[in-house]
C-alpha positions as CSV (number, residue, x, y, z in Angstrom):
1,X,-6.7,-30.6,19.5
2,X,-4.4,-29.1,21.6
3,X,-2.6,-25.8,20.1
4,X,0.5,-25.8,18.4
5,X,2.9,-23.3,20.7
6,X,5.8,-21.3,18.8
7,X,7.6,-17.5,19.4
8,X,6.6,-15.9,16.8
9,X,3.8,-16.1,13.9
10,X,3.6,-14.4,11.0
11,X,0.2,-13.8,9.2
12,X,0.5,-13.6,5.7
13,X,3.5,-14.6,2.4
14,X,3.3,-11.7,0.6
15,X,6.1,-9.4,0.0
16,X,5.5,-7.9,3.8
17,X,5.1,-11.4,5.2
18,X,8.4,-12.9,3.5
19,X,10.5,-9.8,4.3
20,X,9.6,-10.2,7.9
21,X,9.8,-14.5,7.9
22,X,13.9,-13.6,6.4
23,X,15.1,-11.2,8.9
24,X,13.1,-13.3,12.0
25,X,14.2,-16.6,10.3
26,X,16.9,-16.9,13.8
27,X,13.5,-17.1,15.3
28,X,11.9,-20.1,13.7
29,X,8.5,-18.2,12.7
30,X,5.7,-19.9,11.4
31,X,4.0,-18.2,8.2
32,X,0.6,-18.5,7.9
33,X,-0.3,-18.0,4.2
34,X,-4.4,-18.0,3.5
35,X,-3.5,-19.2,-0.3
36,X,-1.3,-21.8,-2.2
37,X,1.2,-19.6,-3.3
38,X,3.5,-16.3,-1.8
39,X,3.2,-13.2,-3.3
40,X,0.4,-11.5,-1.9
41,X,-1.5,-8.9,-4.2
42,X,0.9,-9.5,-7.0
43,X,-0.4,-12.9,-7.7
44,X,-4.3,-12.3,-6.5
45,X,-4.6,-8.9,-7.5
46,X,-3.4,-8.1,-10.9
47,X,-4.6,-8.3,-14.4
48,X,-2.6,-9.7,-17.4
49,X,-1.3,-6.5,-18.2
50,X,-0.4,-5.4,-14.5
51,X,3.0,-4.4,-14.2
52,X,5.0,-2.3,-11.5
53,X,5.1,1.4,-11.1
54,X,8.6,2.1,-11.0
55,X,12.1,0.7,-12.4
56,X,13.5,-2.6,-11.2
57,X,16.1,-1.2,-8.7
58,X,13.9,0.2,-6.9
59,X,12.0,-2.2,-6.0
60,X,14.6,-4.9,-4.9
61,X,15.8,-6.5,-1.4
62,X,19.2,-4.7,-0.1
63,X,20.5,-8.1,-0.6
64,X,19.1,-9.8,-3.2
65,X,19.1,-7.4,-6.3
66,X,17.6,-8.0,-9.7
67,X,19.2,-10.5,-11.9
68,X,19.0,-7.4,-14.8
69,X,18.7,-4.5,-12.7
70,X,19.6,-2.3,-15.2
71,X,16.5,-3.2,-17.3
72,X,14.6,0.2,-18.1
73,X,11.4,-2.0,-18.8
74,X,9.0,-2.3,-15.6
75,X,8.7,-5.7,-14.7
76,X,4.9,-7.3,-15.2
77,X,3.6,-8.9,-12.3
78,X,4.5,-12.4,-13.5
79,X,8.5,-11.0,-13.4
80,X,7.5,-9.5,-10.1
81,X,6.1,-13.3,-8.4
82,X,9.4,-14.7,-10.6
83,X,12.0,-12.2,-8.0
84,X,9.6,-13.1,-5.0
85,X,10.2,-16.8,-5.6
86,X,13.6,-16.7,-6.2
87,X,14.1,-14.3,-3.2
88,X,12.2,-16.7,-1.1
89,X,14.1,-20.1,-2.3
90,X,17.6,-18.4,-1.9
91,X,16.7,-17.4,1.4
92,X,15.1,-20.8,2.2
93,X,12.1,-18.9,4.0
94,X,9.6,-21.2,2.3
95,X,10.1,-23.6,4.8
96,X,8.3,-21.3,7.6
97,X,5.4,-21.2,5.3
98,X,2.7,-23.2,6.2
99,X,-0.2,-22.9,2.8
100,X,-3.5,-22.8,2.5
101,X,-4.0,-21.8,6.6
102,X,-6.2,-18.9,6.6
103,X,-6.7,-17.1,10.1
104,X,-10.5,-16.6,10.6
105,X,-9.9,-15.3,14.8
106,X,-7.5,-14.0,17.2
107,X,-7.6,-14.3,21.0
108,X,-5.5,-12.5,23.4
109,X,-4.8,-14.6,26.1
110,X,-2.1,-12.9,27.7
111,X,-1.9,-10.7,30.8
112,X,-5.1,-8.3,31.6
113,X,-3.1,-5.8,33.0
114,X,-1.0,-5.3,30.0
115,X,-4.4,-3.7,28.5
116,X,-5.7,-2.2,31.6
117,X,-6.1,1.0,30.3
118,X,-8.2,2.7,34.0
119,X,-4.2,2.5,34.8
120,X,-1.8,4.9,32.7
121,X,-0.2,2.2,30.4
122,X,4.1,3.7,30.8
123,X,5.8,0.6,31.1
124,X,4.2,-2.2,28.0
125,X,5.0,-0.1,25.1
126,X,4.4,-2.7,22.6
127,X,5.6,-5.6,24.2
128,X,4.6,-7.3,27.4
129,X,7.2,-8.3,29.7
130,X,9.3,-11.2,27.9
131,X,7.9,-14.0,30.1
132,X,7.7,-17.1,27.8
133,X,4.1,-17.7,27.4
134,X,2.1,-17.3,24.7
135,X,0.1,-13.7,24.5
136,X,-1.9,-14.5,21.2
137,X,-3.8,-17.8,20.1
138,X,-4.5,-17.7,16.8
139,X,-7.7,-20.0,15.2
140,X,-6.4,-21.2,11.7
141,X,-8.8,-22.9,8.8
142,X,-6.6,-25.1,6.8
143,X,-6.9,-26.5,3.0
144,X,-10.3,-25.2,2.8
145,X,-11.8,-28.1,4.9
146,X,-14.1,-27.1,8.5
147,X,-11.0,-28.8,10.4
148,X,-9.9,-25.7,12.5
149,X,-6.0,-25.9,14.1
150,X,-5.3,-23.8,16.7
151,X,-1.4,-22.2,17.4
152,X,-0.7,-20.3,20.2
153,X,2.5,-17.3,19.6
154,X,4.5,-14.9,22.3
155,X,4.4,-12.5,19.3
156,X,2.5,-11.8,16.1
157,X,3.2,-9.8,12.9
158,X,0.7,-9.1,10.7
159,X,1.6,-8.8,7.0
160,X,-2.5,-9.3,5.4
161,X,-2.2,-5.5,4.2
162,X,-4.3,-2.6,2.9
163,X,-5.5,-4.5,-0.4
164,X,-6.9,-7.4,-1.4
165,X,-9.8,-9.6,0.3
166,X,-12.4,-6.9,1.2
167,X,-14.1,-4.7,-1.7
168,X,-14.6,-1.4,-0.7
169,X,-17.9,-0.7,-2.8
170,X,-20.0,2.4,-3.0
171,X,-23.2,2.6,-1.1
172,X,-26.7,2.8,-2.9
173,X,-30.3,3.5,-2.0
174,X,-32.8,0.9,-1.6
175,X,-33.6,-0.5,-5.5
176,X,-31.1,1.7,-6.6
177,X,-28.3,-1.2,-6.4
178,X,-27.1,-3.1,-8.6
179,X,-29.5,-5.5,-7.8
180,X,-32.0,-3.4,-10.2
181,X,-29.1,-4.2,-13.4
182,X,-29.9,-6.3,-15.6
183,X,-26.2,-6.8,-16.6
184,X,-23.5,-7.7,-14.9
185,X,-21.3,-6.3,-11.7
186,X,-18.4,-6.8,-10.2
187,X,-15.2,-5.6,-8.3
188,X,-11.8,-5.7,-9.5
189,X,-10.8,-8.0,-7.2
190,X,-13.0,-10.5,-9.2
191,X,-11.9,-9.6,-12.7
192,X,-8.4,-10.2,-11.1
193,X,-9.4,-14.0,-11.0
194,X,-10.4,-14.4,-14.4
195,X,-7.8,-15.4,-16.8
196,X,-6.8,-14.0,-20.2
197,X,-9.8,-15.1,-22.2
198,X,-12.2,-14.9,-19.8
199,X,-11.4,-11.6,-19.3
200,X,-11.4,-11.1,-22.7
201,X,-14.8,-12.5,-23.2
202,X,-16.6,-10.3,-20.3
203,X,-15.1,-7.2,-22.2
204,X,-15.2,-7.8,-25.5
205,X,-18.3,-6.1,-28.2
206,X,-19.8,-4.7,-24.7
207,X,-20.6,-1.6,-23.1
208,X,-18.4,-1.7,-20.1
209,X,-18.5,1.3,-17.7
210,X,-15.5,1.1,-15.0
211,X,-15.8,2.8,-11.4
212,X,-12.6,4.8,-10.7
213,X,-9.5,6.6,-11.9
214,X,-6.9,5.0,-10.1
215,X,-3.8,2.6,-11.3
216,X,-6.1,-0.8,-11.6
217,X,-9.2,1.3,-13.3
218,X,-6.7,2.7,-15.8
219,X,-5.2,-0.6,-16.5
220,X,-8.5,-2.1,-16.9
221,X,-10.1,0.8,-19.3
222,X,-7.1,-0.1,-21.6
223,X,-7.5,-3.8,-21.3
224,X,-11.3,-3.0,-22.1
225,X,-10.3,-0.9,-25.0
226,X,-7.7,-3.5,-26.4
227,X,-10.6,-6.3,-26.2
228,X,-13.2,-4.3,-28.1
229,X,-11.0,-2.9,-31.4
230,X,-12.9,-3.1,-34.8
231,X,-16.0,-1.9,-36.2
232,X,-17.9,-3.9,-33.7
233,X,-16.5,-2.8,-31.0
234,X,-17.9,-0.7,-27.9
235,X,-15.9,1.9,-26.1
236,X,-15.6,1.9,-22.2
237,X,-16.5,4.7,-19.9
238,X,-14.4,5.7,-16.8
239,X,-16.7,6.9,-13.6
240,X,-14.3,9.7,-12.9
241,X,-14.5,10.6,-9.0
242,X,-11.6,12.3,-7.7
243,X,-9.0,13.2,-10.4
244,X,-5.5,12.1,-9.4
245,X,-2.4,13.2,-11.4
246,X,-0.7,10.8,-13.3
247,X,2.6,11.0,-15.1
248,X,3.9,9.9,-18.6
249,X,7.3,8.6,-17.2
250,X,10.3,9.4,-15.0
251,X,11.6,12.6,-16.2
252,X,10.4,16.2,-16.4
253,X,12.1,18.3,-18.8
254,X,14.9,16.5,-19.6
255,X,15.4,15.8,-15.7
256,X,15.1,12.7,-13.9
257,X,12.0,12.5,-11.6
258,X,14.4,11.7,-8.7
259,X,16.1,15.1,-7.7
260,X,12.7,16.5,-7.3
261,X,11.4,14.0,-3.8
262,X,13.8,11.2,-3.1
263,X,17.1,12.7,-2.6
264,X,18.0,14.0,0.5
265,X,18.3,18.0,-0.5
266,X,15.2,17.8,-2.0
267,X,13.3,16.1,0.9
268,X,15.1,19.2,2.8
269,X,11.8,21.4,1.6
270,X,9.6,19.3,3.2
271,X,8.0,19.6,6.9
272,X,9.1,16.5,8.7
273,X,8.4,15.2,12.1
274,X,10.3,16.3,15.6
275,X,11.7,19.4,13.2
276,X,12.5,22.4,15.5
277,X,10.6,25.6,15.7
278,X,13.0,27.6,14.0
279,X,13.0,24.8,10.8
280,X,9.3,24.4,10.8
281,X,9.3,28.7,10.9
282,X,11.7,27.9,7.2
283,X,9.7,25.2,5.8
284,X,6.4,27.8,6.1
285,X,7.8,30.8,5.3
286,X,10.8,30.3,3.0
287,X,10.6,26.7,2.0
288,X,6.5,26.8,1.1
289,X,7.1,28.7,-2.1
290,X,10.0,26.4,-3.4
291,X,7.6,23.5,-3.1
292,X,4.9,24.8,-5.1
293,X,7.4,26.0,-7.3
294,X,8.4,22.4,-7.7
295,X,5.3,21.3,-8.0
296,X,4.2,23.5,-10.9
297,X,7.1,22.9,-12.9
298,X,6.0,18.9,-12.9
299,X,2.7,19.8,-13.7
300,X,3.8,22.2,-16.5
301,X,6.0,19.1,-18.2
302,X,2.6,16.6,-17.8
303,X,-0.3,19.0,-18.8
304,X,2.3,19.2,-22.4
305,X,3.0,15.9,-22.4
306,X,-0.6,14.4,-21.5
307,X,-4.0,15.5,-22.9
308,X,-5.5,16.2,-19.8
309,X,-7.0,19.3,-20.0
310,X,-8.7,17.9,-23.6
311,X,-10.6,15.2,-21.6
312,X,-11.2,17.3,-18.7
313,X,-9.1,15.4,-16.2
314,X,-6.7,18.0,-14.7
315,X,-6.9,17.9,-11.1
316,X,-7.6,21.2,-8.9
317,X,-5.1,20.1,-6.4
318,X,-1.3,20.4,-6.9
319,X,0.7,17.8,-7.7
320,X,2.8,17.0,-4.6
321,X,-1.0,16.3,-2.4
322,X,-0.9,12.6,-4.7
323,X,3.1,12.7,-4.2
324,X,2.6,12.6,-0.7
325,X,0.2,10.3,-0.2
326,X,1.4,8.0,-2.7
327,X,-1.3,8.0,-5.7
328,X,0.8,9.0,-8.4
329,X,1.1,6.7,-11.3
330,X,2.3,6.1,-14.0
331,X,0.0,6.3,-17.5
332,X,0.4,3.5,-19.9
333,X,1.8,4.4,-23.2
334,X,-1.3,4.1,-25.3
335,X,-3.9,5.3,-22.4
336,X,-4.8,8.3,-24.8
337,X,-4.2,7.2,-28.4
338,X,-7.6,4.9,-26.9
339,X,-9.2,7.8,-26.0
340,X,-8.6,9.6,-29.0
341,X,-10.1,7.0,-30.9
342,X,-13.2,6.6,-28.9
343,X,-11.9,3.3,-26.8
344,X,-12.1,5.0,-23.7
345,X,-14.7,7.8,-23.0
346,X,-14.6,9.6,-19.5
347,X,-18.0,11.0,-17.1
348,X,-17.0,12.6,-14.5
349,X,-18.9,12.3,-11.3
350,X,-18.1,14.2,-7.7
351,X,-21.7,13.5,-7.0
352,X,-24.2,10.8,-6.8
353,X,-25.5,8.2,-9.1
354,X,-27.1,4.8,-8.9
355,X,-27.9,1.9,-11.3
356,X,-30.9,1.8,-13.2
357,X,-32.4,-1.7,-15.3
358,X,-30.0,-1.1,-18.3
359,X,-26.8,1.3,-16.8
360,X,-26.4,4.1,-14.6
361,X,-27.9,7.0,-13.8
362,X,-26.6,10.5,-12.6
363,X,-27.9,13.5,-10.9
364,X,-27.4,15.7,-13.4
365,X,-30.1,13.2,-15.5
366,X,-27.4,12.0,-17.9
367,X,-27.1,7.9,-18.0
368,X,-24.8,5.3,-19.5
369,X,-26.4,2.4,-20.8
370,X,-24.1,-0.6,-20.0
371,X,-23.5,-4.3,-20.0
372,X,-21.2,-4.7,-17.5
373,X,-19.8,-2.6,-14.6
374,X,-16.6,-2.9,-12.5
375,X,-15.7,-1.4,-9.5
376,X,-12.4,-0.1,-9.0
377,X,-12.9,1.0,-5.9
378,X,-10.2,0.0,-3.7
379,X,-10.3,-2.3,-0.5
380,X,-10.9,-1.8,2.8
381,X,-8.1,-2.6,4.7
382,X,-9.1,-1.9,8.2
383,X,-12.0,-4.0,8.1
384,X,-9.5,-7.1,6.9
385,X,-7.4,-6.2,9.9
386,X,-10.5,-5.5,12.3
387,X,-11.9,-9.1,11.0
388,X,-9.4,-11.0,12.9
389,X,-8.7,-8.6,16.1
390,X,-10.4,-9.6,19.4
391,X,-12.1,-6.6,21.5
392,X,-11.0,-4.0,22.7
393,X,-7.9,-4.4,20.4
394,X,-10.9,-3.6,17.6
395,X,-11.8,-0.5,19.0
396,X,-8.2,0.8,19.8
397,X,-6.8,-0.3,16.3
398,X,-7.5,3.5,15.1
399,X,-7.7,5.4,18.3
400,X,-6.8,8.5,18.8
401,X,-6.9,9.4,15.6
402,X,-9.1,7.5,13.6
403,X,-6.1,6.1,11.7
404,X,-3.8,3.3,12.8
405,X,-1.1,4.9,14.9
406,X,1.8,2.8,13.8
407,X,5.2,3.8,15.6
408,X,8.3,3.7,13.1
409,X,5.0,2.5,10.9
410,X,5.1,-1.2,12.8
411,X,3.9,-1.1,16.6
412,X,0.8,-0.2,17.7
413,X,1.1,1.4,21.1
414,X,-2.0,0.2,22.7
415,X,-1.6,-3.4,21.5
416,X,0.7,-5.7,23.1
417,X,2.9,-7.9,21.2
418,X,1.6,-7.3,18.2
419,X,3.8,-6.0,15.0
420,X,2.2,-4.4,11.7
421,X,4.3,-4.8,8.7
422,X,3.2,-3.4,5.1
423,X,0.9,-0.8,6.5
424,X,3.2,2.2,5.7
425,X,3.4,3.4,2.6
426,X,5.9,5.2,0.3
427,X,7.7,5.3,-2.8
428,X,9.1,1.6,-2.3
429,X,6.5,-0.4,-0.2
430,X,9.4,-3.5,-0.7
431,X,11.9,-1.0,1.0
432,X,9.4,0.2,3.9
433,X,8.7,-3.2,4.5
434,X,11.9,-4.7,4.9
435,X,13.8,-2.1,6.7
436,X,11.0,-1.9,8.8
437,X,11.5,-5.9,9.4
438,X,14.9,-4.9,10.4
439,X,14.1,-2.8,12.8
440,X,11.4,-5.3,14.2
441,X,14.3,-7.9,14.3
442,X,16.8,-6.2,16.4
443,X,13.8,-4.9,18.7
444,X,13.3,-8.4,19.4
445,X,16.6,-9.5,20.1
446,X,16.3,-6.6,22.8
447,X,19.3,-4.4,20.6
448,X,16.7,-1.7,21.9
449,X,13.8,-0.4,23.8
450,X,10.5,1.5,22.5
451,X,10.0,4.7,24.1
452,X,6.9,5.0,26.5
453,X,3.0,4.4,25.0
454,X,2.9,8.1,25.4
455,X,6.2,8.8,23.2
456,X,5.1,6.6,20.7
457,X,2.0,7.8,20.3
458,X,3.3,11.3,20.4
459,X,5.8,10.5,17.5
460,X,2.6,9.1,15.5
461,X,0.5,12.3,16.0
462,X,3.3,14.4,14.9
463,X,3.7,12.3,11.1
464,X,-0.1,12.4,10.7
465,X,0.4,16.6,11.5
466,X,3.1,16.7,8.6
467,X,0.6,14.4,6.5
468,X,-2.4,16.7,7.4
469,X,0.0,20.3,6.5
470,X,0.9,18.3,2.9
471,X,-2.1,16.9,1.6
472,X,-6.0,16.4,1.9
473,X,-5.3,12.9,1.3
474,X,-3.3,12.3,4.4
475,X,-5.7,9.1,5.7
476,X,-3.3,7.0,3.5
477,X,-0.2,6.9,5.8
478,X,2.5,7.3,3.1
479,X,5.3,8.8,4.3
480,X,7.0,10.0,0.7
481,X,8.1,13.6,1.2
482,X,10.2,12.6,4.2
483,X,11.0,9.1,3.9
484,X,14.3,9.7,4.4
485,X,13.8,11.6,7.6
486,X,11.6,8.5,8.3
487,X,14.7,5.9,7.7
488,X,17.3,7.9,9.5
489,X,15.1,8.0,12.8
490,X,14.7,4.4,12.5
491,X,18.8,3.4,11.6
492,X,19.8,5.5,14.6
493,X,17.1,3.6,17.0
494,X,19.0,0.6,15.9
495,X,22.3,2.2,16.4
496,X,23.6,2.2,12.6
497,X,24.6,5.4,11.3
498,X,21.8,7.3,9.6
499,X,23.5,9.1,6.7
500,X,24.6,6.1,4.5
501,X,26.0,7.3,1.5
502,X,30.0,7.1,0.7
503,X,30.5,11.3,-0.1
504,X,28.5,14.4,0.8
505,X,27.6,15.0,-2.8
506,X,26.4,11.7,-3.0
507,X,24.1,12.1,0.6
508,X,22.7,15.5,-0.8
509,X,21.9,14.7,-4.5
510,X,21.9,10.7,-5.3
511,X,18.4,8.8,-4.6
512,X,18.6,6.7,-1.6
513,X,17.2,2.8,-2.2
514,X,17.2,-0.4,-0.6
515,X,21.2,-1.3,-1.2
516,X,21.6,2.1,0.8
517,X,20.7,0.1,4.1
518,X,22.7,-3.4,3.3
519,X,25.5,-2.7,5.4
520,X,24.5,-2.3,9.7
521,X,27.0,0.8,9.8
């Protein structure tokens, strides 16, 4: 069957994969979508009571706002799929979409000497020279038959992201898995399938022990407490790893959460990329003690207003380390009233442990005896990406670094037209995403050119330096202490004016958000 030939493809329909398929639409792409359905992790990776971690506005399109933006509520993840659709129907960009076509290989098949890397690569920089012919074919399984369609693009952008698909799960010794369990395992990517009642029905009068501490392992310990009130019921134990701070709601003190990281002043405090000497001299010397000042007062306002110290789960690292590298979250409501009742009971663990015939076992020769045990481990989203790429794209995906070097967080140096769109992280994954879609729009109209390979990769080893000076979790690519910084480089590479508010007051103090960047000034 011969290949069907377009410009551009785009792999994936989740909120990545949509923002990229409006601002290409000019370009016809066709959206390969592995499910029946947009919406990416929102629809195949949350539970019932899964809703978003921040307010409505911001986490919005600059041009297609919330119909009740105002709302104070966070949306659930059913509002969340709602927005997408209507986002994607007012847009028409479910026409691009092609369902049920999952990408199971990649083959590069343009020219060799674009990746000859014996030769110093100074002139590809992310795209090959604008010949016509396809660089990528793209092997495509559709509606779950053997039947394999092949399409052959000029460029690709790949919107699969970091979660979802591939389990990250701990590794065990031999018999020591949970092969050796007489009860039941599983990740949370597979309680995610279940619906209400079945969910119900794994949790309920059992002992339950859940693998994590981050947002999904906290929503599940509560939807694990909720399904085992009464006399009958059994309380669930957390597997506490690493302790991340977590935070009641969006003010401190009396002030809103805001002036503290997302305005431009306070982003002012922070190291930032291509800063000069006598600025990086200000941000160590003068600058360092105003940020931990900062930090403390946060962590004053949620050691009052949380019990963490009582349950042991204050983390030794300051607060701003999970700012910036995006693994704050936000506590639900009645997270503790379950622990005070003995719904939710806590181990903590920085060591090993293993599964025995009836639980788990520990190091320290405690056990939990348990029916059923989730991971909520996370996914590994370099292997999804590293599951597709041909050789020696593979092996360069996370060279030099041994983390994706992704300039202006969307093109890979060393891979030739190829875009990367959801990778990034920050406060606003929706805003990274579709500003960054932007910018991949009007680089392909030729309104620009990239720097050299070396620039680019230059301009990546300098963000994962700030990352590495701000936080011991700096693997996770989240850009939230100089987001802003991050934006302006990226408005003025597309020749719109990188300070975008109306007053100075308003640029120094006001948050900055998606409708920030509707207007190309």
């Amino acid at each position: 069957m011969a290949p069907i030939v377009s410009k551009l493809g785009i792999i994936g329909a989740g909120v990545s994969g949509l923002a990229a398929a409006k601002q290409l639409a000019h370009h016809n792409p066709i959206v390969l979508e592995a499910s029946d359905s947009i919406g990416g992790v929102w629809r195949h990776c949350s539970y019932s009571s899964t809703k978003l971690q921040s307010h409505r506005r911001d986490y919005e399109f600059s041009d297609f706002p919330w119909p009740d933006r105002d709302n104070a509520d966070f949306p659930s993840h059913l509002e969340i799929l709602d927005y997408l659709d209507s986002y994607a129907q007012h847009f028409d960009v479910l026409k691009f979409v092609r369902f049920n076509s999952k990408v199971v290989e990649v083959r590069f098949v343009g020219d060799r000497e674009t990746v000859d890397f014996s030769v110093k690569p100074v002139e590809y920089g992310g795209l090959s020279p604008g010949r016509g012919q396809p660089v990528w074919e793209v092997s495509v399984q559709t509606n779950y038959s053997e039947a394999i369609q092949w399409y052959a693009f000029e460029f690709i952008v790949v919107c699969i992201g970091k979660y979802g698909d591939i389990p990250k799960l701990p590794q065990f010794p031999q018999n020591k898995g949970p092969e050796v369990f007489e009860g039941q395992t599983l990740h949370a990517l597979d309680y995610c399938k279940l619906d209400k009642d079945a969910a119900s029905d794994l949790l309920k009068d059992k002992k339950v022990v859940v693998v994590g501490y981050k947002k999904s392992a906290i929503d599940l310990a509560i939807e694990c407490a909720e399904a085992n009130q009464g006399p009958e019921g059994k309380p669930c134990t957390m597997v506490v790893r690493t302790l991340h701070w977590t935070v009641p709601h969006y003010w401190v003190w009396g002030l809103p959460f805001f002036l503290f990281y997302s305005t431009r002043s306070s982003q002012f405090l922070h190291q930032r990329p291509n800063q000069s000497f006598l600025r990086a001299l200000l941000c160590s010397l003068v600058m360092s003690p105003m940020r931990h000042a900062v930090s403390k007062f946060i962590e004053s306002y949620i050691l009052w207003k949380l019990p963490l110290e009582k349950y042991g789960l204050k983390p030794d690292h300051p607060f701003e380390e999970d700012y910036a590298s995006c693994q704050m979250a936000i506590m639900p409501e009645n997270f503790f009233s379950e622990a005070d009742k003995g719904k939710i009971l806590f181990k903590r663990s920085e060591s090993k442990w293993w599964f025995c015939k009836d639980g788990i076992e520990f190091d320290d020769n405690t056990k939990i005896k348990a029916d059923v045990v989730v991971f909520a481990t996370g996914y590994d989203g370099k292997k999804k990406v590293k599951s597709i790429l041909p050789e020696p794209f593979r092996s360069l995906l996370e060279y030099p670094s041994g983390l994706i070097p992704l300039y202006r967080g969307t093109i890979h140096p060393l891979i030739p037209n190829m875009a990367f769109v959801g990778y990034l992280e920050s406060v606003s994954n929706l805003h990274s995403s579709e500003l960054r879609s932007i910018w991949l729009a009007r680089l392909l109209d030729n309104k620009f050119k990239l720097p050299s390979v070396e620039q680019m990769l230059e301009q990546t080893r300098k963000e994962l330096e700030v990352s590495k000076k701000t936080t011991r979790f700096y693997k996770r690519h989240c850009i939230s202490t100089f987001s802003i910084n991050h934006s302006d480089e990226i408005c003025e590479e597309m020749g719109w004016t990188s300070w975008r508010k109306n007053t100075w007051l308003a640029e120094a103090f006001s948050p900055y958000g998606s409708e920030d960047y509707l207007k190309k000034q």
